[in-house]
N, C-alpha and C positions, 0 to 999 in steps of 0.2 A: 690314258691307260685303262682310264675304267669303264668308258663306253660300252662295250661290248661286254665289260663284266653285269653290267647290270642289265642286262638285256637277259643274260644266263639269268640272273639272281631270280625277278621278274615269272621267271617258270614257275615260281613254286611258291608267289605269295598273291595269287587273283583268287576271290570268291571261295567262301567257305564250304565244307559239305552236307547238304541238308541230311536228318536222324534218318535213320532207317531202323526197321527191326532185327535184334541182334539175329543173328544165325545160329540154330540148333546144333553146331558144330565149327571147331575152330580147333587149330594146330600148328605146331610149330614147323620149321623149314627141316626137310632132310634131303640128303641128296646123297646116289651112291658112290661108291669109289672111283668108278670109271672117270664123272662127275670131278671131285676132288684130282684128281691126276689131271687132268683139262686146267684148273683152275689152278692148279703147281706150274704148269708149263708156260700159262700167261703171266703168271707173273714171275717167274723169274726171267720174263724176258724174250719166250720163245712161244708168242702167241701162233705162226706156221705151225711147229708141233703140237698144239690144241688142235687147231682144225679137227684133223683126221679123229681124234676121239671125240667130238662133239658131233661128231655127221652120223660116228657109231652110235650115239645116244641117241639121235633123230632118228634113225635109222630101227633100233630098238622101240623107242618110244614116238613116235612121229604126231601122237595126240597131248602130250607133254612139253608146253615151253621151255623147259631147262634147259638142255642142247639148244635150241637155236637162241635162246637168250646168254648163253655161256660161247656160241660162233659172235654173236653180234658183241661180245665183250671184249671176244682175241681181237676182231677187226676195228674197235675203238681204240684199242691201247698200241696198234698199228699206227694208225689214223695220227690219234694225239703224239705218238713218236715222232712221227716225220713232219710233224708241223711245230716242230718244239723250237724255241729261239732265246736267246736273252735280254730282255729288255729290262732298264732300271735297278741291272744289279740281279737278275733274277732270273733263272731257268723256267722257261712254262712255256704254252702253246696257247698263242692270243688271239691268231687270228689266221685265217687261210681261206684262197677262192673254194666256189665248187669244183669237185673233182667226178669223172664219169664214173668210177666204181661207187661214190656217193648212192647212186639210185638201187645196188645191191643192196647195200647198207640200210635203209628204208626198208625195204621189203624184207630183209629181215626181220627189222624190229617193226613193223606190221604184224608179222606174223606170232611172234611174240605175243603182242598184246591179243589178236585174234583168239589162238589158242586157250590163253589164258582165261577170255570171257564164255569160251568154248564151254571149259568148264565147270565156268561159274553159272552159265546158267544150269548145270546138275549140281551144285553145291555151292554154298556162297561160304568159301572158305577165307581167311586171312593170306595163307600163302598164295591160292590164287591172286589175289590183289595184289600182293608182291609182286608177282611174276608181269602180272596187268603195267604196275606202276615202273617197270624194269626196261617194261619194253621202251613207256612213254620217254623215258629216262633217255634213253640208246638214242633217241629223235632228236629231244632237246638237246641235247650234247655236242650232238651235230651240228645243228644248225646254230647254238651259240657258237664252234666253233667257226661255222660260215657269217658272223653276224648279223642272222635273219631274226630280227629279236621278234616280230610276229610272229612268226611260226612258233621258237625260243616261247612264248608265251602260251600259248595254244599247246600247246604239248605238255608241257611243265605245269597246266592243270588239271590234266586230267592224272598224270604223275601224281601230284600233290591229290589228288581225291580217292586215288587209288591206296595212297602210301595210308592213309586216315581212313579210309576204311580198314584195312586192315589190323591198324590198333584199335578198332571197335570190338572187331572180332574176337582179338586175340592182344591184350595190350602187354603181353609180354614180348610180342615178337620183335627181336633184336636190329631184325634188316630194315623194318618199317620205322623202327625208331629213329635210327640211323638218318633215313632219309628227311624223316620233320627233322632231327636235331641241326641237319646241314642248314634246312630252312630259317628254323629259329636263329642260328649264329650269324647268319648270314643278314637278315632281316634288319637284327641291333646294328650292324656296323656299314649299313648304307650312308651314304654321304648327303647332307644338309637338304641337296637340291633331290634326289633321290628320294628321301624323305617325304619331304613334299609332296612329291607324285605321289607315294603309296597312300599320304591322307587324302586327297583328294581324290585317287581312285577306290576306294573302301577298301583299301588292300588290308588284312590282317598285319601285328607290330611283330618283332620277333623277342625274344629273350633269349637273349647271350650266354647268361649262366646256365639256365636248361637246355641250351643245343651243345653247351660243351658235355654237359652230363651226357644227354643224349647220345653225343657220335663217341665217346670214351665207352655208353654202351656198346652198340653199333661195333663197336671197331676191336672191342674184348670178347662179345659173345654172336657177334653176328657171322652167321652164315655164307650169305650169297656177297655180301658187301662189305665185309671185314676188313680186307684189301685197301679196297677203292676208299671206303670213308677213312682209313689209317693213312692216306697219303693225299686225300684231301685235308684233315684237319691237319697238319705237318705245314702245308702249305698255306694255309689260313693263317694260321700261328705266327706264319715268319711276315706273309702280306700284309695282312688286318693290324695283328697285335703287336708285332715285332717280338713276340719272344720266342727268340733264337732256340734258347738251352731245351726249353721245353717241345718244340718244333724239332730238334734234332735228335732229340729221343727218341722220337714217334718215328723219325725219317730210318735212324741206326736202327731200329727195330725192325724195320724191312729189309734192309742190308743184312742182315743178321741170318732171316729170314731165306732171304731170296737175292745171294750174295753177287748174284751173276744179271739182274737187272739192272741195264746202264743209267736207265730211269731214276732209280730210286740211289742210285751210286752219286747222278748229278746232285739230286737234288739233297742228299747228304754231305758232300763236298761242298756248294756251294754255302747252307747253313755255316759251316768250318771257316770259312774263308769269311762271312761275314763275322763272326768271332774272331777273326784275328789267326785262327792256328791253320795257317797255311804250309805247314808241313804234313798235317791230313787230310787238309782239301786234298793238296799234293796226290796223296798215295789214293784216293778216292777216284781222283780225274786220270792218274797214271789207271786204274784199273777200269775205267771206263774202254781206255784206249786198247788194253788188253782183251775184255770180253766181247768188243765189237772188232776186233780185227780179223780181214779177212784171213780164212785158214787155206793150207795149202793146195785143198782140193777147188776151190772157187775159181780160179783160172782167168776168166779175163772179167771176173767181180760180175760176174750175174749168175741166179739161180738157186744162190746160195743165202741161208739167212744171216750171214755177217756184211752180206754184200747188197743188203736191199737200203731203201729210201732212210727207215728209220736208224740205221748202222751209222751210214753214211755222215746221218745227221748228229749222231752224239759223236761221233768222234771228233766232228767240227765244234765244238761244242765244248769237248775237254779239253780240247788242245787252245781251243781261245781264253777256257777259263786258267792253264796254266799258265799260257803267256803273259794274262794280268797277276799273276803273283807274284811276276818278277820285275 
């Protein structure tokens, strides 16, 4: 099971980042409405309807990572949908070949990090390095889901140099935090032989209790990653630590949210059913089956976003997890 998790993990714990001199200017993340609308539609599940307002902000801004790092995020949370499975009890996306839209997905987040250094060399800002470390992020994700754990490594440090520069900068910033804190949590809860390696490769240790603080920041006041780290630590919670109540909080809290992503319905129901109350798994996995059902304009299931790869896949998905309740 964990093979390929620690190939992920691994990203973001190689070689430290030498001092620099601070920057005469640092700030926090802001993004406009357009922005925010983009990032509503991905997560509640309709990363197709982001495209089209992410291409407007490129389009607008075309010297600005934001939009193409906000397209390379609809096309990850695509990605991660349709490779979702369950294994051990557990809803997630552990593993999948390469795919040829893969190679878009790169140059995307290429360009990403491009940009981003674009304008760092005019300014050596915090959020730059955000955007720098966003892109790296978009790579590694990838390719741990392809289990390429060298590349997974290579990418995930300069992720990891980018995300610490940025709290040099700027040690309030919420997204940056986010990102060491996944490090840090992750880091404490490697396995024996895992372990091992990071002492032997001078890998930095992690701290457990400051990456929870960390992504509870992250995921209260951050920005760009708010989302993403609130449905990482959910899933950590129930993997790592086993605690259920607390991990299903975090998870209802995106339901709550973003009541029409099948994503975060699975992985809410499933917490449920590991407690025991399978009458709201139940209605959780019955409403998966609802928001992914094709509607009546979809015709022979193509073209339409109820009827693509990732639909497909959670309704198989809810429907396996109802039959084990019975």
């Amino acid at each position: 099971m964990k093979r390929a998790r620690w190939g992920y993990l691994l990203l973001m714990m190689i070689a430290g980042m030498a001092p620099r001199a601070p920057a005469t200017h640092a700030g926090g993340i802001t993004i406009p409405a357009e922005a925010q609308r983009a990032m509503d539609k991905i997560y509640a599940g309709d990363p197709d309807g982001a495209i089209p307002l992410v291409r407007a902000l490129q389009q607008a801004q075309p010297e600005h990572p934001l939009g193409f790092a906000l397209e390379g995020e609809a096309l990850w949370w695509k990605r991660y949908c349709g490779a979702l499975e369950i294994k051990y009890g557990m809803v997630d996306s552990w593993k999948r070949s390469r795919e040829r839209e893969d190679d878009a997905y790169f140059r995307l987040a290429d360009r990403v990090v491009h940009l981003a250094q674009a304008q760092l060399e005019k300014s050596d800002t915090a959020e730059m390095h955000v955007y720098a470390g966003m892109g790296w992020a978009l790579k590694s994700r990838m390719y741990g889901l392809r289990g390429e754990n060298r590349s997974v490594a290579h990418a995930g440090v300069n992720a990891r140099t980018e995300m610490l520069r940025a709290l040099e900068l700027d040690p309030q910033m919420a997204d940056a935090t986010a990102g060491v804190g996944i490090y840090n949590y992750y880091v404490a809860t490697l396995s024996p032989i895992v372990k091992m390696m990071r002492f032997f490769m001078g890998i930095p240790g992690g701290d457990k209790e400051k990456g929870v603080k960390q992504m509870e920041i992250g995921m209260n006041q951050g920005v760009l990653l708010r989302v993403d780290v609130r449905y990482i630590f959910a899933k950590s919670l129930r993997q790592y630590d086993q605690k259920y109540e607390k991990a299903l909080a975090i998870a209802e809290s995106l339901v709550a949210r973003y009541p029409q992503n099948p994503i975060f319905l699975l992985l809410a129901g499933n917490l449920k059913a590991e407690l025991g109350r399978n009458d709201k798994a139940s209605e959780y996995f019955q409403a998966v089956l609802k928001t992914s059902a094709p509607t009546a304009d979809c015709g022979a299931c193509s073209g339409c976003a109820r009827c693509d790869q990732c639909a497909a896949r959670v309704r198989d998905l809810a429907s396996s997890f109802l039959n084990s309740l019975h």
